[in-house]
C-alpha angles and dihedrals in degrees: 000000000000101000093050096037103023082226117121131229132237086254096051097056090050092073089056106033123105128239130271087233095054089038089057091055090061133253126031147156130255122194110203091184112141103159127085104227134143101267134120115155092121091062096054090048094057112097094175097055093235087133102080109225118265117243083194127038083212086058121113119233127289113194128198093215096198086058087052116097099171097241083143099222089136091053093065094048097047095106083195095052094235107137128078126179108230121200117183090183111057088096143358092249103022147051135205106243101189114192138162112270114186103164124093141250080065110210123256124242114259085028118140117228153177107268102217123190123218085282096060094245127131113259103167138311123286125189121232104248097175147344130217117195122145134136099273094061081067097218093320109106127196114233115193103204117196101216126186091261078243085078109031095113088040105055110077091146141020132209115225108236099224126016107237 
């Protein structure tokens, strides 16, 4: 299926996914990099070594979810936008869901949006919580989406609403 579609399936999240214990603790990253293909940025951004080191420059991420302290360093620097920062505990009844944008017009925070899966297709609303954007992200923003917790492993893009 992934290698028609470029959807993944249940079972291939699971080998990136982190646990329930360490998504319960609060941000963390998740790689949903499923290509072998010569590419490592991720792992030099890392100062905390959660990215494991690649035996190969063409492996895919490994990450050592308890060093992982979802500062999202390693979001900005991934050229193929696979990696999103979840956090389970930012409310009772929502998580922070950060993931690369690099479309304009860029949301506003507080903005109400179309939450998309990996499919494109329309799984609920989120509400922008913040944008990063600055020159050192070089083009590439930061959108912290609040998402219903339902739907925290679904949501990877969103859909603005109205084009300002």
């Amino acid at each position: 299926m992934l290698a028609q579609t470029g959807v993944p399936k249940l079972e291939d999240l699971a080998g990136v996914m982190p646990s329930e214990e360490r998504l319960a603790q609060g941000p963390v990253a998740m790689a949903e990099c499923f290509q072998n293909i010569p590419c490592d940025p991720c792992y030099h951004s890392c100062r905390r070594q959660a990215i494991q080191p690649f035996a190969d420059i063409n492996d895919r991420p490994q990450i050592n979810h308890d060093n992982c302290n979802g500062c999202g360093i390693c979001l900005s620097r991934c050229p193929g936008m696979a990696i999103f920062i979840i956090d389970q505990t930012y409310s009772e009844n929502e998580s922070l869901v950060k993931m690369p944008y690099e479309y304009l017009p860029l949301p506003l925070e507080k903005d109400s949006v179309v939450a998309v899966n990996r499919a494109g297709e329309a799984v609920g609303e989120a509400k922008v919580v913040k944008v990063q954007s600055n020159e050192k992200l070089e083009g590439t923003s930061i959108v912290w989406l609040a998402v219903p917790n339902e739907l925290t492993m679904e949501v990877r893009h969103f859909k603005l609403k109205e084009v300002r």
